[in-house]
SEVEX-803852 format. One record per residue (C-alpha): residue in one letter; x, y, z. Coordinates in Angstrom, 1 decimal. Layout:
BEGIN
A/X/Y/Z
...
***
This chain:
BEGIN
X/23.2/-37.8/-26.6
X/21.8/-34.1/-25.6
X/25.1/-31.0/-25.6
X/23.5/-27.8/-24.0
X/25.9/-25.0/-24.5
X/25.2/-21.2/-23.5
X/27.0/-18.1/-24.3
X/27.8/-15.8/-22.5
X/30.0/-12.8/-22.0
X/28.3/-10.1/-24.1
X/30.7/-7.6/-26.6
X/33.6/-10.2/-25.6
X/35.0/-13.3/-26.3
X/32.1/-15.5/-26.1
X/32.0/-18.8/-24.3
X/30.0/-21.7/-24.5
X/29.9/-23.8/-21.2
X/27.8/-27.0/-21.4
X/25.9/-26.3/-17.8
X/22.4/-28.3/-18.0
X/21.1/-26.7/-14.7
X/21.0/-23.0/-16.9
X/19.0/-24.8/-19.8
X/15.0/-23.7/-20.5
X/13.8/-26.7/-19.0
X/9.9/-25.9/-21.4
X/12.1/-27.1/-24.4
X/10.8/-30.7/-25.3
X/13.7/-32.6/-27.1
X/13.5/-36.5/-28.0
X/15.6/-39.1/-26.3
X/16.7/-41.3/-28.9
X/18.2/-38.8/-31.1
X/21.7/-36.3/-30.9
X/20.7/-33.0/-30.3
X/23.1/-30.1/-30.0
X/20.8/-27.0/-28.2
X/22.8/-23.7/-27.7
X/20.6/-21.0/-25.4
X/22.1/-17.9/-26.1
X/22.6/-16.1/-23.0
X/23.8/-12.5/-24.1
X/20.7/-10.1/-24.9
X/21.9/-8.8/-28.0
X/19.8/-8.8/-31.1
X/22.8/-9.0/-33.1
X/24.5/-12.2/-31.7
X/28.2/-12.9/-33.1
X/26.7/-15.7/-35.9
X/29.7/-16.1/-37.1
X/31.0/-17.6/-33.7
X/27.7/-19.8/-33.7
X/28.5/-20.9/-36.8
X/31.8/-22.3/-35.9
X/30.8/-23.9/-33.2
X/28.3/-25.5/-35.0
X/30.5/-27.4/-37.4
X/32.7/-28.1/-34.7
X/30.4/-30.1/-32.8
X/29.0/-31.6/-35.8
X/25.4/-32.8/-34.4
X/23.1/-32.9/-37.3
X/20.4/-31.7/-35.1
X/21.0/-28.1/-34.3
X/18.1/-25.7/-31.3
X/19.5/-22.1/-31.5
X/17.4/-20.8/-28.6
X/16.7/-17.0/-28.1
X/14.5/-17.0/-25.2
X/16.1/-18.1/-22.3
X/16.8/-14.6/-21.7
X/14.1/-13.1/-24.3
X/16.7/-11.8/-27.0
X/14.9/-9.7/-29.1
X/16.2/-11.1/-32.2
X/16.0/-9.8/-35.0
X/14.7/-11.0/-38.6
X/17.9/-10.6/-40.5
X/19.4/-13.1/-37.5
X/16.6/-16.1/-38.6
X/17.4/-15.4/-42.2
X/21.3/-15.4/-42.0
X/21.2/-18.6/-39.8
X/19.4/-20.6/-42.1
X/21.3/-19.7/-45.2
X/24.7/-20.1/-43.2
X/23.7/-23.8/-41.9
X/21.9/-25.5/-44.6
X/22.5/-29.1/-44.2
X/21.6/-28.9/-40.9
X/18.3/-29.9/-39.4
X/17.3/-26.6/-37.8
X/14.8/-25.3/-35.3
X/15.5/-21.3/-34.0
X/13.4/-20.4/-31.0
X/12.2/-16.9/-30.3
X/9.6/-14.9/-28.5
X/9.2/-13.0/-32.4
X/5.9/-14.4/-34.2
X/6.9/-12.3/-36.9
X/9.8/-14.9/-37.6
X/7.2/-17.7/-38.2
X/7.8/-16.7/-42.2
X/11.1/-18.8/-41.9
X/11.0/-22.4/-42.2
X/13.3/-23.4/-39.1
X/11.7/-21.0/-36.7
X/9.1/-21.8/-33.7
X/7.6/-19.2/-31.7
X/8.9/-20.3/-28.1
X/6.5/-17.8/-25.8
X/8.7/-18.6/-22.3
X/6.0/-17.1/-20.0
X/3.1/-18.7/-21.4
X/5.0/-21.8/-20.6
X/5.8/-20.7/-17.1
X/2.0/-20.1/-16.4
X/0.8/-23.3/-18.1
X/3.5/-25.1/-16.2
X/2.3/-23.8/-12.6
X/-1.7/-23.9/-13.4
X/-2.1/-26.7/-15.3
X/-3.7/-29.0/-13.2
X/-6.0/-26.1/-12.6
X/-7.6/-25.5/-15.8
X/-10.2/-27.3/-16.2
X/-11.4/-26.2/-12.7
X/-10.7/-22.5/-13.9
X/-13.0/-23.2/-17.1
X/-15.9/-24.9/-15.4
X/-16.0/-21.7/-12.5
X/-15.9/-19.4/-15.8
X/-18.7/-21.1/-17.7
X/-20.9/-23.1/-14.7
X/-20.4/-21.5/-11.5
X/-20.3/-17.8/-12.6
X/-22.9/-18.1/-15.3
X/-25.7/-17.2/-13.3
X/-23.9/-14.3/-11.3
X/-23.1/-10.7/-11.3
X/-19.2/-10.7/-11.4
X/-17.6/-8.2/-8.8
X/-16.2/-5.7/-11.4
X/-16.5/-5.1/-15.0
X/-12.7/-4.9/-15.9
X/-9.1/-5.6/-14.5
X/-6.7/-3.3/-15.3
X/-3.0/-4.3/-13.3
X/0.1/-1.9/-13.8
X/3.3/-1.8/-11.9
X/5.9/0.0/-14.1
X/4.6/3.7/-14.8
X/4.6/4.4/-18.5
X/3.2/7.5/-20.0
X/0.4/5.1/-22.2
X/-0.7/3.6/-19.0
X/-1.0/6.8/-17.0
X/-3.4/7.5/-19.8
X/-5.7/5.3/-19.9
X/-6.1/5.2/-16.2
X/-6.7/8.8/-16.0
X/-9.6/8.2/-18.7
X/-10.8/6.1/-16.1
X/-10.8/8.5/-13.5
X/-11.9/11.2/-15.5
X/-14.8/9.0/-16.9
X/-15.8/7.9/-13.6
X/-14.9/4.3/-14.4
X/-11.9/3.5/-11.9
X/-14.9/1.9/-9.2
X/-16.2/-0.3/-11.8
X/-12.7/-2.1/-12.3
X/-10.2/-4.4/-10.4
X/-7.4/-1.4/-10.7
X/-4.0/-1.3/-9.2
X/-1.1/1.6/-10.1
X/2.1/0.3/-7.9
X/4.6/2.7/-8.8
X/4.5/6.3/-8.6
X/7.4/8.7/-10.2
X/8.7/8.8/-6.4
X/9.6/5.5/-6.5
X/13.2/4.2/-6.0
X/13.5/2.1/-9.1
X/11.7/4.1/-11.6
X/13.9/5.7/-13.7
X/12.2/8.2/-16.9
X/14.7/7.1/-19.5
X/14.3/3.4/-18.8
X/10.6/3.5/-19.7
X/10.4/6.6/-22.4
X/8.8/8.8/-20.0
X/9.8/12.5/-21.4
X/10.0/15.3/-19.2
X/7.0/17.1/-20.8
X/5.2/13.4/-19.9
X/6.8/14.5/-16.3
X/5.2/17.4/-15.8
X/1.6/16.1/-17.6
X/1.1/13.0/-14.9
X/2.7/15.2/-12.3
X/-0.2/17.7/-13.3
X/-3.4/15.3/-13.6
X/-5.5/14.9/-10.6
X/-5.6/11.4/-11.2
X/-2.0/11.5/-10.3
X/-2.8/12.4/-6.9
X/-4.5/8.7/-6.0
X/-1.7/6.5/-6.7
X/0.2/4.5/-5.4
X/-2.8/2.2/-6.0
X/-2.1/-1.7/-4.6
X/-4.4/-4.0/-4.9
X/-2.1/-7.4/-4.8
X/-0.1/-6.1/-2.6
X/2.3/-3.2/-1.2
X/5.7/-1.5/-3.0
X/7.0/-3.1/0.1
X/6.5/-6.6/0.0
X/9.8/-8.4/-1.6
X/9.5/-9.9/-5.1
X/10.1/-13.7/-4.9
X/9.2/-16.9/-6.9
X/8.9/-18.7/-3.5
X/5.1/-20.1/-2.6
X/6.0/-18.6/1.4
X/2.8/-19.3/2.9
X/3.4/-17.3/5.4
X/3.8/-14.0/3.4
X/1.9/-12.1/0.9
X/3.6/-11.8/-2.6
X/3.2/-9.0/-4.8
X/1.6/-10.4/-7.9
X/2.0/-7.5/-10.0
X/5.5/-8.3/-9.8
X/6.1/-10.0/-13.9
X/6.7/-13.6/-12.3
X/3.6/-15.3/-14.0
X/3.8/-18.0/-10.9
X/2.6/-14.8/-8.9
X/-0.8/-14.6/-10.9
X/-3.9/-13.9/-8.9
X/-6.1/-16.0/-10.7
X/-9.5/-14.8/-8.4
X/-9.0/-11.6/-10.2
X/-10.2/-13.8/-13.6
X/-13.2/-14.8/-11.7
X/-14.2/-11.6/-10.7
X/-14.3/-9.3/-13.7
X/-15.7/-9.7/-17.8
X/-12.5/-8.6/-19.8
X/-8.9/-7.2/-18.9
X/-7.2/-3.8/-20.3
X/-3.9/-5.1/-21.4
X/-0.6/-2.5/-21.9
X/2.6/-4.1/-23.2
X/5.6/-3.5/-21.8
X/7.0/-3.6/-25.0
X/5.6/-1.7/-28.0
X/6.7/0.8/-31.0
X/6.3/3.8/-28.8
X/7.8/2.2/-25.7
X/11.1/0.6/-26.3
X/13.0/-0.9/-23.0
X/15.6/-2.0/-25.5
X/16.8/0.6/-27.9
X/18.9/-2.0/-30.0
X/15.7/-3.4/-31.3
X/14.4/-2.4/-34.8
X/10.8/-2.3/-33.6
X/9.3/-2.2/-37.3
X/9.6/-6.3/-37.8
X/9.0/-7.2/-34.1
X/6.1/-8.7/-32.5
X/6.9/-9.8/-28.7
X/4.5/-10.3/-25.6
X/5.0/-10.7/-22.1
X/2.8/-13.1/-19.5
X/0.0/-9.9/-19.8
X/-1.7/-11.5/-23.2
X/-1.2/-15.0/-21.9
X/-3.0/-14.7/-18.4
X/-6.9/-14.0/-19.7
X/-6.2/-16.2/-23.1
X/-5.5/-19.0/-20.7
X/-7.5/-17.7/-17.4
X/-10.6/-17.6/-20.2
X/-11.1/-13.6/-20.2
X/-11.4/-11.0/-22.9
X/-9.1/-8.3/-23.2
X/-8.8/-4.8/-24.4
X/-4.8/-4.9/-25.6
X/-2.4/-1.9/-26.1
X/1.0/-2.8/-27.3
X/2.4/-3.9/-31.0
X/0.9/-3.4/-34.1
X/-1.2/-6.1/-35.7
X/-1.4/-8.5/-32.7
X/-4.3/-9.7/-33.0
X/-4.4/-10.4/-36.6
X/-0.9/-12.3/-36.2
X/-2.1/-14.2/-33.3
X/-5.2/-15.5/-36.0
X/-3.1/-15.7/-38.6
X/-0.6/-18.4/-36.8
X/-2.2/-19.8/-34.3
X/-5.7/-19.7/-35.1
X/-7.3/-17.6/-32.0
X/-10.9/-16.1/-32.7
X/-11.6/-13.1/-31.3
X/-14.8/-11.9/-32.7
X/-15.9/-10.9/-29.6
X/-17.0/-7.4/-28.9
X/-14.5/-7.5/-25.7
X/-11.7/-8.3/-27.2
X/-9.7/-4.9/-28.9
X/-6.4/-4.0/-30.1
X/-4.6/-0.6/-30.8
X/-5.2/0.6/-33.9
X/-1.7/2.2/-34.8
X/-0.6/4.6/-31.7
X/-4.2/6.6/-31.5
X/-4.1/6.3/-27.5
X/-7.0/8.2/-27.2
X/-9.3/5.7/-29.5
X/-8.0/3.2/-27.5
X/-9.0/4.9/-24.2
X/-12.6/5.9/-25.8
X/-13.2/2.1/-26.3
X/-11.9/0.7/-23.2
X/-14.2/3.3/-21.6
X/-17.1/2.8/-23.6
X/-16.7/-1.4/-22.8
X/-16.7/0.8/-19.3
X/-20.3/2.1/-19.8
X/-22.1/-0.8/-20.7
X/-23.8/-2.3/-17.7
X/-23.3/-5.6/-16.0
X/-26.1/-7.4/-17.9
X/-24.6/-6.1/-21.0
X/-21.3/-7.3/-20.4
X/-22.4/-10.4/-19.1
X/-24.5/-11.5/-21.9
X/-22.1/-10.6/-24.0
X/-19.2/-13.0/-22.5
X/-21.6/-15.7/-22.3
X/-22.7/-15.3/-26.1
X/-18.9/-15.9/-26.9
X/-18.2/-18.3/-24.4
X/-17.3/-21.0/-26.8
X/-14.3/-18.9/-28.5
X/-13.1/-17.7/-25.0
X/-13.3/-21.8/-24.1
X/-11.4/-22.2/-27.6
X/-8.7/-19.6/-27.0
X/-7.9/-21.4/-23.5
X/-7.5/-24.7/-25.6
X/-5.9/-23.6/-28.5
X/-3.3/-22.1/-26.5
X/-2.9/-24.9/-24.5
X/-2.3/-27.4/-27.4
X/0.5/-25.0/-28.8
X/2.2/-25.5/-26.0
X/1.9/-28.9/-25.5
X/2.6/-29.7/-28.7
X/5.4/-27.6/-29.9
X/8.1/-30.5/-31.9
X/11.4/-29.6/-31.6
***
């Protein structure tokens, strides 16, 4: 016996429908025992526990998945914490997209879009690993770096105008979709200030974009596979990856759509959050370095839980907010040459291989 319930209706009387066809079909449950699994559908991170609570004992299902990512709730810690001294008795699992919750003891770190990519490429990847460390051994790859943006954000505008001014944009596979003139972007919504305005308005790196390489501002975002169309992978929808880009180029510059400096959701106390969207997923599972700006401590958390290794000299992380370290390394990565870069992915190809497979087994083997 499986109940899915949802809630819905945000700052209201909340509702809990049982609606299977609305559930996160990447949660794993097992058939011979009850299960109650409530995805919580309102994007608060300040859910109404007192509600959830109730309806918990109501039910009375020993078994009790709180889910927070079917719509990526950014939920806080004080949530995990009060849940778990509200319900004890209860055989509890809480899923979030927060690794930072991993310090409770009913709390699994539930990364939706690295689930939606292994879910589409799986049969793939062992073709995608032997290309990486066979076929392309012996040859020059196309481009050093691939460096994808869509949303403009003052931190990304950056570090593509040190490329510019560096000379390194030719050396990378580099696209810059949106410009300020386009229809959705809106200042506020991605912490763009008007004295960042008038900076990117300024730079003469400015004056290049839009730059598409997937695919034009026009083309209509869609999860369909319409063969008869070109998609815009940019567009977040991991199914959309372009996963020739991997094969082409030694490491990826990563920026987060989410970090400190950067908030989309203002409700959010940043200081105990860790979250990551498809961007840190793709070369971990597409076997490619990266250079990543977005929250603090990433990399260290993702060793510390999950046991990546990334002693590689291409992989980086942001130390605190220093944007222009950041853009001094990705650049100096830039410089080296392609023999360089290329002995140096090959020396490390066994971490990159055990990256790929580490994240892979997570996912497969994630008990609920």
């Amino acid at each position: 016996m499986i109940i899915r319930c949802f809630k819905y209706e945000p700052n209201s009387e909340l509702v809990f429908n049982e609606q299977s066809q609305l559930d996160n079909y990447h949660i794993k449950l097992k058939q011979d025992e009850d299960v109650l699994v409530i995805h919580i559908m309102d994007n608060s991170a300040n859910p109404n526990i007192n509600l959830i609570e109730e309806f918990i004992r109501k039910i009375n299902i020993n078994k009790v998945v709180i889910d927070f990512t079917s719509v990526e709730c950014y939920v806080q810690k004080s949530v995990v914490e009060e849940l778990e001294t509200r319900l004890v008795g209860f055989t509890l699992r809480i899923l979030t997209v927060n690794i930072v919750n991993n310090e409770y003891k009913s709390h699994i770190f539930f990364p939706t879009h690295a689930f939606q990519l292994l879910h589409k490429f799986d049969e793939l990847i062992d073709s995608i690993f032997e290309i990486q460390t066979k076929v392309l051994a012996t040859k020059k790859r196309l481009k050093k770096y691939l460096f994808l943006n869509h949303h403009l954000r003052t931190e990304r505008f950056k570090i593509f105008e040190s490329l510019y001014k560096k000379n390194n944009l030719n050396d990378g596979l580099v696209s810059f979709n949106w410009t300020l003139e386009h229809k959705e972007f809106v200042a506020s919504q991605y912490s763009v200030s008007i004295d960042d305005l008038e900076y990117i308005k300024n730079s003469d790196a400015y004056s290049i974009l839009p730059i598409e390489l997937d695919g034009s501002n026009e083309i209509a975002r869609t999860f369909d596979n319409n063969i008869t169309g070109i998609q815009n992978p940019v567009y977040f929808s991991p199914p959309n990856t372009n996963i020739t880009h991997y094969f082409n180029v030694y490491f990826e510059i990563i920026t987060e759509g989410f970090s400190s400096n950067t908030p989309f959701h203002t409700y959010v106390d940043r200081t105990n959050l860790l979250h990551y969207s498809e961007k840190i997923y793709k070369p971990l599972l597409f076997g490619v370095p990266f250079c990543f700006w977005g929250p603090e401590n990433t990399l260290e958390e993702f060793k510390k839980y999950l046991g990546f290794k990334f002693d590689c000299p291409l992989y980086y992380s942001n130390v605190g907010y220093d944007l222009n370290q950041f853009c001094d390394k990705v650049n100096q990565l830039s410089n080296l040459s392609y023999k360089e870069l290329h002995t140096l992915y090959y020396q490390y190809i066994d971490d990159i291989k055990h990256n790929q497979q580490t994240l892979i087994n997570y996912l497969k083997n994630i008990t609920i």
